[in-house]
N, C-alpha and C positions, 0 to 999 in steps of 0.2 A: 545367446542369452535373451530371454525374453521377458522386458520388465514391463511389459502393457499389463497385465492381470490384476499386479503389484500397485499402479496407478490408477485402474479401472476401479479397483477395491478402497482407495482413498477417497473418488469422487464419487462413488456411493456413500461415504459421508460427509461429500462434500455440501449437501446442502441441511444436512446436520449441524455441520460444525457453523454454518453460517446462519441459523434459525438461532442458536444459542448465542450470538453475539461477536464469533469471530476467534475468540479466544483458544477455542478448540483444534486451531487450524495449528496452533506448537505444539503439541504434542500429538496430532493428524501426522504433520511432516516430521518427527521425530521415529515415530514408527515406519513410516515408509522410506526412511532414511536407513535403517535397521536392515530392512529387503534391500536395497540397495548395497550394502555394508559387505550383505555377503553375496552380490550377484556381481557388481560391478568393479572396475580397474582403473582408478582414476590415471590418465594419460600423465606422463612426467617428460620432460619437468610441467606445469601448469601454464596455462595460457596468461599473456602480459597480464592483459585485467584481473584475471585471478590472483596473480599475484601482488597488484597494488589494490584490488578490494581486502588481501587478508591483511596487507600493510595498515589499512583503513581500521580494519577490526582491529589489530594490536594496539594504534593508538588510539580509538576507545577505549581499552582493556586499559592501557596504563592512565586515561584520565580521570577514572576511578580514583587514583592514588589522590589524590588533588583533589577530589569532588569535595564539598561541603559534607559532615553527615560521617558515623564512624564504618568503618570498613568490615562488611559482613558478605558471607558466602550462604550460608544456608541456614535456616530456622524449622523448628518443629519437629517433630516425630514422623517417619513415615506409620510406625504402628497404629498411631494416634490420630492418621488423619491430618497431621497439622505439619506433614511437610513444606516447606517454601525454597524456591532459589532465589535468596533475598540480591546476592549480587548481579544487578543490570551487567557488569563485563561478561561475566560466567553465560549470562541468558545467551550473550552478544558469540560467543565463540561456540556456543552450539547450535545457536541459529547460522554461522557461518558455514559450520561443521555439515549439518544436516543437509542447505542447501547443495554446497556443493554436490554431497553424493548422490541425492535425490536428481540432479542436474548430469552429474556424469553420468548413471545408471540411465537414463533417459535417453543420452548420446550412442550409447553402446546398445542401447534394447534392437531387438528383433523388430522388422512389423508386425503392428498388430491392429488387424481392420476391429476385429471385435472388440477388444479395449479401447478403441476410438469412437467406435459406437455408443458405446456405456456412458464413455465421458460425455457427450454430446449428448446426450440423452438424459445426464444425471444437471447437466445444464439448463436442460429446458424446464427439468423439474422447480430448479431452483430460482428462474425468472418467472413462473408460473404463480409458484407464492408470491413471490415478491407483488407483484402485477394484482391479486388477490388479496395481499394482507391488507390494504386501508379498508377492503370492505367487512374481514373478517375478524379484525385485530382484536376488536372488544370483548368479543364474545370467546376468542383465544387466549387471550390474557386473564380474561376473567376465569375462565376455567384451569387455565396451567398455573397463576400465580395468586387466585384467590381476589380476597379485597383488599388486602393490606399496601395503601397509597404507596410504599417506600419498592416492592416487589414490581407491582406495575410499573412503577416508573423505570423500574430495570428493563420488565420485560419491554416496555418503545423503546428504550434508548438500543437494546436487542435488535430492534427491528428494523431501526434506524441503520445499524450497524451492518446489518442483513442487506439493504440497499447499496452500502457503499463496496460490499464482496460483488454484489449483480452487477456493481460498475466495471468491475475486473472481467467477470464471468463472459458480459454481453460481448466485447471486442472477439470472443473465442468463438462462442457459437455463432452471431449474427454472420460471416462471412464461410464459415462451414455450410450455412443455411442456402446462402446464395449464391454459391459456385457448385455445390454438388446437387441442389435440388432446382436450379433455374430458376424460372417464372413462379412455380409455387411457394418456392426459399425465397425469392425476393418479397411475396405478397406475406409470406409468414413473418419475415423478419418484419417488415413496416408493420406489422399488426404488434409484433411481441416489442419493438423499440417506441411506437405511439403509447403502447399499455406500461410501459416501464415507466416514460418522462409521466405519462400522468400519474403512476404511483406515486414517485418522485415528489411529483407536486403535493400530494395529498399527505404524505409521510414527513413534510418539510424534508425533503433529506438533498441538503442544496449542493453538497460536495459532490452526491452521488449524479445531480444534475448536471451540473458544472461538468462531471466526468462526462459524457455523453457529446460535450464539443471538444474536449480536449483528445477526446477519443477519436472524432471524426477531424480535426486539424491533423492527426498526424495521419490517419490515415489518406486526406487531400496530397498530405506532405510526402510522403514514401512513392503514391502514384505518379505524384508529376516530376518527382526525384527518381526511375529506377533502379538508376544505377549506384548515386551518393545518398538515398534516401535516410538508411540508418545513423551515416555518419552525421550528418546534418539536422535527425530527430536527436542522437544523443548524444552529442557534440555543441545543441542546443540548450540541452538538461545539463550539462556540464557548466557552459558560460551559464547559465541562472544561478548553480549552487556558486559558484565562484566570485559571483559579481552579487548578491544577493543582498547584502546590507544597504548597499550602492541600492540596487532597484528598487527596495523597501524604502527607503528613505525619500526616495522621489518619486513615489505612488504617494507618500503622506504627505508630502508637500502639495504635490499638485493635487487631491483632494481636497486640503483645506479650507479654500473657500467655502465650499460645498457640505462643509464634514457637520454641521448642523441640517440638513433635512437627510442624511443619512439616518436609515435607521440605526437605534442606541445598539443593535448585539455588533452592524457593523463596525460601527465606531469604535464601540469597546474592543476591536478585534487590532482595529490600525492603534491603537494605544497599545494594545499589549504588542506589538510588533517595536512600536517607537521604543516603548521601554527596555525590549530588548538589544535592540539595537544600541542605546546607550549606551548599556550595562558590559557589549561587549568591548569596548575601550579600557575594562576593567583585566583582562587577561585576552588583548587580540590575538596574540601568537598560539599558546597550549589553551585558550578555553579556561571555562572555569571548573570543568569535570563535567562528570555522568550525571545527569540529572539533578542540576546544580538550579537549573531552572525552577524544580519543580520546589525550590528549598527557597523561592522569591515569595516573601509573603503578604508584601503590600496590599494595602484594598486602596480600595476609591476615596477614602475616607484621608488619606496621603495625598490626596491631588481635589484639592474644593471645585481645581477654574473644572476640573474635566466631571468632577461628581454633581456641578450645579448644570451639566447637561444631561444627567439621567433621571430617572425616578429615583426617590430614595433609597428604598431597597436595594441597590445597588452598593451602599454606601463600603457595606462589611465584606464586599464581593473581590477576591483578588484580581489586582490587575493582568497580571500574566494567572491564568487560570491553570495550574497544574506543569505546562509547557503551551509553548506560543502557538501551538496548533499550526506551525510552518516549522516543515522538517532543517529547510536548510536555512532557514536564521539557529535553529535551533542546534544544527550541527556548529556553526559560527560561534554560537554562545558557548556551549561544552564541550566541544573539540579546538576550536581555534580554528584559524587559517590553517595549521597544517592539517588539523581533519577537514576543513572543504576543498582544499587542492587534491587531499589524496583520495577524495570522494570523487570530485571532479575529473581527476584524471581518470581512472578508472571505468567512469564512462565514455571517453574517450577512447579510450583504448578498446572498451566491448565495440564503441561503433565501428573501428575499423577490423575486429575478429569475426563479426556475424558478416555470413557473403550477401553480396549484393543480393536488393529484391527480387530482380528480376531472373536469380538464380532461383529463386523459393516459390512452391506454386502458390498462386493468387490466394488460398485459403490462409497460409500460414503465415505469407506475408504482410498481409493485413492481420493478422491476428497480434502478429506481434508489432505492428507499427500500433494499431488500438489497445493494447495491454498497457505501450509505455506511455501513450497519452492520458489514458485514464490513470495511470500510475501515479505518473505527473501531479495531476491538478489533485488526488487524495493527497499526497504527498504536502502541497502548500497549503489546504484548509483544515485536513482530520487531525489525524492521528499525531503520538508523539514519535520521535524518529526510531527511535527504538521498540518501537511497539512488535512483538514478538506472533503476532496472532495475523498483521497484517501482511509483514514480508513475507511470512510460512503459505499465505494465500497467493501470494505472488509467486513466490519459488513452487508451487506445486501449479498454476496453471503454464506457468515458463515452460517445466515437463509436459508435460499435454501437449504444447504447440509444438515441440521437439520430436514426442512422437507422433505427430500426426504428419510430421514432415517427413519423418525416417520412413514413413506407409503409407504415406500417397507417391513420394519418391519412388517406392518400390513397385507399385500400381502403375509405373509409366512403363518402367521398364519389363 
């Protein structure tokens, strides 16, 4: 079976689906989950972590029941244009669904040099914009979205979003770059990772910054670990979701002193953490549901001592803005302790399923010790943990690194 064509033909839109804001990447991996569907054979019974990440997903699914807010599965007309899957569990068991098979189908493919090319290829494309958009973005924006202030501001926060995909992206290509091109991959990569942080800089796009050390920590990490590297990156990522109210709470303290010349988005970031963290004494065991966060509606206007250190305008601004923009306070808050243990564990158990580094050649072992670092740190500043647009970006370059393993593997021998 040969499913490199199948994933070569995804990341030709993969830098599509990542100009449009990211959202495109669930229903990207839903199609390529389809080719998968009928190419592939998922191995039985399933590997440990598989089976304590689906454990993972059933207890999101049932904290639904219990979420604030009444219980709906689907809204709108497909005739009509105004289809919706209004229920986050439903979202959550077809993003499980699709990874997996997107993932086995990827284990079983054939090599394939030329669908590793593409993808590599359809990579550079999309660090190329990226690297490109602060000088071009006005005059993009302006033409794709008009003048209407409410569209543009879509289209940067797009673009925004478009950086923190390049933070996933870079870990893949950059060591492709400098183990199969040498001296030229290493000068290109320094030229295309120099071009990226100053994008970075100019786009504000500080998580996607942030990723670029979290990326190269764990790649230091896997190096000077060959043997226990993964257990140790993600046996790391396990003790943080695990201990995570515990480490937030003592990041806020020991800032305090200080937390007046922070700047006010900082600040307002370590509030809305503190609030959470509160509010999880309210249901520590099962959480308070799905998206129960996103139903906190307080502003600043509820708290004087902390609104007499902003601008005004802040006053009507929610404290927790949508979700605390930290995945694993946020599993904490709507899962409970038993959704972060069985988060946790789960990691656990992948680090000791993936074979050692120094079983994996240098390209794809660094690719995937740099995926999960940059994972990592999107994972504590972006998005919300359930975001459906951004795991679909992760489960489709996970395949990538898998086939580029299965065909450099086959290149030796």
């Amino acid at each position: 079976m040969n499913y490199g064509p199948v994933l070569a033909a995804a990341f030709v839109l993969w830098p599509v689906m990542a100009v449009l804001g990211g959202q495109g990447f669930a229903p990207l991996l839903g199609l390529t989950s389809l080719a998968a569907l009928a190419l592939a054979r998922p191995r039985m019974p399933p590997a440990i972590f598989a089976l304590i990440g689906f454990a993972f997903t059933g207890w999101v699914v049932a904290s639904e029941f219990w979420a604030p807010g009444e219980l709906a599965l689907m809204s709108g007309n497909v005739l009509e244009g105004t289809f919706a899957v209004e229920s986050g569990s439903l979202a959550n068991v077809l993003l499980a669904l699709s990874s997996s098979l997107v993932v086995a189908a990827a284990l079983q493919s054939a090599p394939a040099p030329r669908a590793s090319g593409i993808i590599v290829a359809m990579l550079a494309v999309q660090t190329v914009w990226v690297i490109a958009s602060p000088y071009t973005s006005a005059v993009l924006l302006s033409a794709v979205y008009g003048e209407d202030p409410k569209r543009l501001q879509e289209g940067a926060q797009n673009i925004g979003r478009s950086a923190n995909t390049l933070a996933l992206a870079l870990p893949l290509l950059l060591p492709m770059l400098v183990f199969r091109w040498k001296t030229a991959g290493i000068v290109l990569s320094l030229l295309l990772l120099g071009g990226a942080a100053v994008a970075y800089v100019k786009l504000d796009a500080q998580s996607a910054l942030i990723a670029l050390g979290g990326t190269a920590g764990a790649i230091a990490l896997v190096a000077a670990l060959p043997r226990t590297g993964f257990r140790w990156l993600l046996g790391g990522l396990a003790g943080y979701i695990a201990a995570a109210p515990v480490l937030f709470a003592l990041l806020i303290r020991a800032l305090e002193p200080i937390a007046q010349s922070l700047p006010a988005s900082f600040r307002s970031r370590l509030w809305s953490w503190e609030v959470v963290i509160g509010r999880m004494t309210e249901a520590p065991f099962k959480g308070q549901g799905l998206h129960a966060t996103g139903e906190w509606r307080e502003t600043y206007a509820t708290r004087p001592d902390w609104l007499a250190q902003l601008p005004d305008f802040w006053k009507d601004y929610p404290i927790v803005p949508g979700h605390p923009h930290n995945m694993a306070l946020q599993i904490w808050a709507e899962t409970g302790m038993v959704g972060a243990v069985l988060a946790a564990l789960s990691l656990v158990a992948l680090g000791f399923h993936l074979p050692r580094p120094e079983e994996m050649r240098p390209e794809t072992r660094y690719a995937v010790a740099g995926l999960t670092g940059a994972t990592a740190v999107i994972f504590s500043f972006a998005y919300s943990a359930w975001n459906e647009g951004f795991w679909s970006s992760v489960a489709i370059a996970a395949a990538a690194i898998i086939l580029w393993h299965r065909t450099l593997k086959d290149a030796e021998t």
